[in-house]
C-alpha positions as CSV (number, residue, x, y, z in Angstrom):
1,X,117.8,84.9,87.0
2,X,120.6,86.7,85.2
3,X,122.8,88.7,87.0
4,X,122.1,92.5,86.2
5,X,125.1,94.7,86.5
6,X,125.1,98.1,88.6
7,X,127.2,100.5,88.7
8,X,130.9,99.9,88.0
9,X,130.1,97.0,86.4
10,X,129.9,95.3,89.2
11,X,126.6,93.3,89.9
12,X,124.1,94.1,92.4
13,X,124.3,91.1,95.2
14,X,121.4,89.7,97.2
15,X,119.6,93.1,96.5
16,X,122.6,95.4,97.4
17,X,124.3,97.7,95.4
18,X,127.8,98.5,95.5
19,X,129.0,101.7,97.6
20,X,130.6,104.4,96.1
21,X,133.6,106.5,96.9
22,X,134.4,109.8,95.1
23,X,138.0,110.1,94.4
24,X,139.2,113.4,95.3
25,X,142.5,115.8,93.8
26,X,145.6,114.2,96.0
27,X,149.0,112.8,96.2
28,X,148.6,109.0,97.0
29,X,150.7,106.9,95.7
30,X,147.9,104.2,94.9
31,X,144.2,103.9,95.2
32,X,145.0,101.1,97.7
33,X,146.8,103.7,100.0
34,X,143.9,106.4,99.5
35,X,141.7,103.6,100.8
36,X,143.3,102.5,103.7
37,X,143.8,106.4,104.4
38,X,139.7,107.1,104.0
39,X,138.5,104.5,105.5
40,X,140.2,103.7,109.2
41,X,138.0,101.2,110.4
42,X,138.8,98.5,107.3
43,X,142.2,97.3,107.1
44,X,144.6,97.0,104.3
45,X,144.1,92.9,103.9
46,X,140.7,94.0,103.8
47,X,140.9,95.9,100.8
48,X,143.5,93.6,99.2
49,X,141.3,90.8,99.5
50,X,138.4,92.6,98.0
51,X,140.5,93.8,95.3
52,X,142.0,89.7,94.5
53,X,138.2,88.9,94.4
54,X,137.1,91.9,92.2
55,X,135.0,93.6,94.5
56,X,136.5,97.1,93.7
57,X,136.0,98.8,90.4
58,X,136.3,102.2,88.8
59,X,133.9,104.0,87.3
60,X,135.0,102.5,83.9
61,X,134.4,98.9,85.1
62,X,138.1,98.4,85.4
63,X,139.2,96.1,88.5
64,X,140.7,98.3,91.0
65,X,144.8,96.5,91.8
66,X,146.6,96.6,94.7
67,X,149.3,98.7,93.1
68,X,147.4,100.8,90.7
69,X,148.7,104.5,90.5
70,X,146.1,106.9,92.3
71,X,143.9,109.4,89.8
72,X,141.6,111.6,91.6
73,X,138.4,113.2,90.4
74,X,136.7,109.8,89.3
75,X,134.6,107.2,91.0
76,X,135.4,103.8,93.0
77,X,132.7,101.3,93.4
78,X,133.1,98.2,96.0
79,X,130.8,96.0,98.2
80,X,130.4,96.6,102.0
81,X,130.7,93.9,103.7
82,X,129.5,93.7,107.7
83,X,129.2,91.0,109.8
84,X,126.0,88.2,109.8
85,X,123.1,90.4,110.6
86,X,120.1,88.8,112.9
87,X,116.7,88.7,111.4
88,X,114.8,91.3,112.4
89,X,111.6,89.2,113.5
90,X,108.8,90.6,111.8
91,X,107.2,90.8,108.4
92,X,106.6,93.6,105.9
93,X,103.0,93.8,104.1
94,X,103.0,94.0,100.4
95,X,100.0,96.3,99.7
96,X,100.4,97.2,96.0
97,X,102.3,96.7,93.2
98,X,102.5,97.6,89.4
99,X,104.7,99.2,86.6
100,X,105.0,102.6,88.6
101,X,104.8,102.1,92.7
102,X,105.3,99.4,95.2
103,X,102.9,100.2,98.7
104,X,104.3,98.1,101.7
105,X,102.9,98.1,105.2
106,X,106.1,98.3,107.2
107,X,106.7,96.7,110.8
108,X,108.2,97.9,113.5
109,X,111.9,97.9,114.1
110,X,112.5,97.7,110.1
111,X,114.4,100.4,108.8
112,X,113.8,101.4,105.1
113,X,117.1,101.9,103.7
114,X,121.0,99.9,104.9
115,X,122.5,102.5,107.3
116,X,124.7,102.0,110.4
117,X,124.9,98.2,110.7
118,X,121.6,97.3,109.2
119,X,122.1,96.0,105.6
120,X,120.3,92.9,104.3
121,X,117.7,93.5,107.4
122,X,116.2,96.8,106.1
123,X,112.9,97.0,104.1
124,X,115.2,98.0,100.9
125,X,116.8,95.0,100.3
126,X,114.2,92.7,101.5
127,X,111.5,94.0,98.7
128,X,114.7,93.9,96.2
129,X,115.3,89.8,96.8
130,X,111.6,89.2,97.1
131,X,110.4,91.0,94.3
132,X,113.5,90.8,92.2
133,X,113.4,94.5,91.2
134,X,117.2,95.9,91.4
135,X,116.2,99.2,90.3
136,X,113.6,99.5,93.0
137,X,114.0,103.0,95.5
138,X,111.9,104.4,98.4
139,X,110.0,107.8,97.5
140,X,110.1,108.9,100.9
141,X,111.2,107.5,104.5
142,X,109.6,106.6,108.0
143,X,111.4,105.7,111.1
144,X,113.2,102.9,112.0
145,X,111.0,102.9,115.1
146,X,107.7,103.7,112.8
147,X,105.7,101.1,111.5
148,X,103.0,101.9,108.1
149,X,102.9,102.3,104.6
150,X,106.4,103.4,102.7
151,X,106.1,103.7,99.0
152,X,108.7,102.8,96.9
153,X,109.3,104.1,92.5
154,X,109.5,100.7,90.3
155,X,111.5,102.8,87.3
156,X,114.5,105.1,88.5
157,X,113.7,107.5,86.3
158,X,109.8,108.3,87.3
159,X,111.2,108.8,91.3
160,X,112.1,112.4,91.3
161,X,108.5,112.7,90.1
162,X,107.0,111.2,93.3
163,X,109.6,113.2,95.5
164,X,108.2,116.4,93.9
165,X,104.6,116.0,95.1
166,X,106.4,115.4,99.1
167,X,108.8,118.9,98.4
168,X,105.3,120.3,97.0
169,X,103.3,119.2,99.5
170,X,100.6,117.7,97.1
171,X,100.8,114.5,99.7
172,X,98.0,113.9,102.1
173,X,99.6,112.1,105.3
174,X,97.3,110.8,107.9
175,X,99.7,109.1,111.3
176,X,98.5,108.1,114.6
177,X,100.2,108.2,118.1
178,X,99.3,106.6,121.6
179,X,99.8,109.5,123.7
180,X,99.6,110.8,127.2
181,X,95.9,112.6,127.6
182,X,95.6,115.7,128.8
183,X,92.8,117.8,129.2
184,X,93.9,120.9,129.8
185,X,95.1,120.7,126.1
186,X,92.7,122.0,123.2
187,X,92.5,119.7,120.2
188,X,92.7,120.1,117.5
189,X,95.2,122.2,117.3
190,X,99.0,122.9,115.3
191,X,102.1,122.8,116.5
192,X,105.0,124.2,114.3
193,X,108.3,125.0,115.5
194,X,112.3,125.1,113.9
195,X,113.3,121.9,114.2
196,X,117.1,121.3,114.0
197,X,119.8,118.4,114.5
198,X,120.5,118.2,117.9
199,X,123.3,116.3,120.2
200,X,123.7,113.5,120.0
201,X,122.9,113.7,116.2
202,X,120.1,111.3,116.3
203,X,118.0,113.4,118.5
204,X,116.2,116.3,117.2
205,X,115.5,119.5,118.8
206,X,113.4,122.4,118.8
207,X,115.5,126.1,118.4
208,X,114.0,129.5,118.7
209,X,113.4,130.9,115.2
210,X,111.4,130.9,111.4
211,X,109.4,127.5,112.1
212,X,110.1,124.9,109.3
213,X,107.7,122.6,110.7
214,X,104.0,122.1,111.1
215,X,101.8,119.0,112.3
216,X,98.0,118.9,112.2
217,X,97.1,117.2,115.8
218,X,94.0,115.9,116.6
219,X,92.0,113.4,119.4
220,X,90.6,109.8,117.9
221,X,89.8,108.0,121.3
222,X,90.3,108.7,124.9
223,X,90.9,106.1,127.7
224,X,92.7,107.5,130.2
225,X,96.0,108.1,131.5
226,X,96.2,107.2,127.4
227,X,94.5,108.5,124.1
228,X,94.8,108.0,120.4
229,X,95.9,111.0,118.1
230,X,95.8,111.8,114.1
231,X,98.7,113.3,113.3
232,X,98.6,115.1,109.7
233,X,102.1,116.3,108.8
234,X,102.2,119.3,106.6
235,X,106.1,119.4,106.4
236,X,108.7,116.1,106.8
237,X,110.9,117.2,109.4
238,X,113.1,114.4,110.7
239,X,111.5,112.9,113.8
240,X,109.3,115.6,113.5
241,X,105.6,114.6,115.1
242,X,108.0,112.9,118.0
243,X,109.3,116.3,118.5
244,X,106.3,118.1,118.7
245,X,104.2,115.7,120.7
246,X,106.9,115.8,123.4
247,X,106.9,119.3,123.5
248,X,103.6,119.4,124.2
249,X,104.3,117.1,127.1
250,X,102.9,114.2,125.3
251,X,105.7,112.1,124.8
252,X,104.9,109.0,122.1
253,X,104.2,105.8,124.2
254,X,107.9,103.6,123.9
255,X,109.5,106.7,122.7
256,X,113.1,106.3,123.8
257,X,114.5,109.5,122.3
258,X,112.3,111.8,123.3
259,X,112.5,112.2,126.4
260,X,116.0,111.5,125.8
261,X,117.5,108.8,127.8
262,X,121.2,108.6,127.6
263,X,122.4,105.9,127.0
264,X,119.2,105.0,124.6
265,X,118.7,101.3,125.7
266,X,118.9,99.1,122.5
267,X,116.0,97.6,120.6
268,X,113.4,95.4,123.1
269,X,110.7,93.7,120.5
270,X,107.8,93.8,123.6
271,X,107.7,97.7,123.3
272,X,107.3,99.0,120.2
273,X,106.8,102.8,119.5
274,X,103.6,104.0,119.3
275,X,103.6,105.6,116.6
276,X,102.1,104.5,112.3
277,X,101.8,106.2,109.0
278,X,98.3,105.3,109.1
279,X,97.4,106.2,105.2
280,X,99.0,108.2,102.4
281,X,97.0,109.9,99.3
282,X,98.1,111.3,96.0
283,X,97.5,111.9,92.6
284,X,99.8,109.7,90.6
285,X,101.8,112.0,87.9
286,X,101.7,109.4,85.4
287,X,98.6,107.5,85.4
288,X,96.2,110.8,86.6
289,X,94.5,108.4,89.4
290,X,93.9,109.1,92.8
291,X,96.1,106.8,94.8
292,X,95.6,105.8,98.5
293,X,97.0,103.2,100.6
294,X,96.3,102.4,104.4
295,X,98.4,100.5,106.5
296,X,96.5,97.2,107.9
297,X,98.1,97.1,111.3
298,X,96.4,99.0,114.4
299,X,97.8,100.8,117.6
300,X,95.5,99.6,120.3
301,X,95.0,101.5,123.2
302,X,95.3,99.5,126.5
């Protein structure tokens, strides 16, 4: 397969692109010293090496040298590099696929997109090698934690399109939770609340103020202590139906942020949260049809 350039001229490698760096007005005496300076954490031989092997490029698609004279207000592109990265052992679901959208039944423990020290063991970059379609982006996001159906825009162009029906709300969501039962709760019922970044960042929290968040909350099946819930959300808060089950004291079976646990243990396969985008429905802005796409996997209740 030919190797299709990204941007920087440099080429996108085993389905990721280069990272980017925006240069900004200064005094450095070289790129190579603004580098070292902006990011701590690599060292100089780092960036030297990266530089001998032409892994750093300017906007122009001019190789970045060791000794080049800084220029702000322009763009550096270069590969991040981390260390081997274990397989994440489970598989995503390829539910649809044409010209426009790519459906995928996501699994548990997956994230979407490289962050943090996941890279080629996000859902990204695994549909990118598979399907060998660089120019491939997610619409929207789930949880790391979340398993279900993430939809992803085939032509860069035509994603901003699908994003507007998620900022317009003209996306019908349909999730469910194992949940705590209680019955002195009505159902169905709505919860909305402000919902802001909390400490530690990860974590969420609920603030007194103009709600920016709603979730539709209903009962499937009861089999006590447990039951299955639909959760419809109206708005896409971060970790927003975790939020709001747990403040209705119906914290999402294998939830280990809410309740917060501090330290937040790290990653055990056996208990995955209990929590999957079920379904998602729209009317696709360029071919006028109705689309909907339902995750195959199922949260069983014990």
């Amino acid at each position: 397969m030919k190797e299709r350039l990204a941007l920087g001229g440099l080429p996108i490698r085993a389905g990721v692109s280069p990272s980017c760096v925006s240069l900004p007005g200064g005094d450095w005496p070289t790129l190579t010293e603004f580098l070292v300076e902006r990011f701590p954490a690599i060292s100089r031989a780092v960036w030297l090496a990266r530089m001998a092997g032409g892994e750093v490029m300017d906007e122009f698609g001019q190789p970045v040298t060791p000794e080049r004279p800084y220029r702000g207000h322009m763009r550096l592109y270069y590969y991040r590099a981390l260390p081997p990265e274990t397989r994440i052992p489970f598989e995503e679901e390829l539910l649809f696929q044409d010209e426009h959208l790519v459906a995928v039944d996501k699994p548990h423990f997956l994230p979407v997109t490289p962050s943090g020290h996941y890279l080629q063991e996000t859902l990204l970059v695994r549909l990118k090698n598979r399907l060998g379609l660089d120019g491939l982006s997610p619409i929207h996001r789930i949880d790391r934690e979340t398993a279900g159906v993430v939809l992803f825009s085939v032509q860069p162009q035509e994603r901003a399109a699908y994003q507007d029906l998620f900022r317009q709300r003209e996306v019908d969501k349909a999730y469910e939770a194992i949940a705590p039962w209680r019955a002195d709760l009505t159902f169905p019922r709505i919860s909305r609340s402000r919902i802001v970044e909390g400490q530690p960042f990860f974590r969420q929290a609920e603030v007194p103020g103009l709600p920016n968040s709603e979730t539709h909350i209903k009962v499937l099946e009861v089999s006590e202590p447990l039951a299955r819930y639909g959760l419809s959300p109206v708005t896409g808060k971060k970790h927003q139906l975790r939020v709001h089950m747990y403040a209705l004291g119906l914290p999402i079976v294998n939830d280990r942020v809410y309740p917060p646990l501090d330290p937040t243990p790290d990653d055990d396969y056996r208990y995955p949260l209990q929590l999957l985008a079920q379904s998602i429905e729209f009317e696709d802005p360029f071919t006028g049809k109705r689309r909907q796409f339902s995750s195959k996997r199922q949260l069983e209740l014990p």
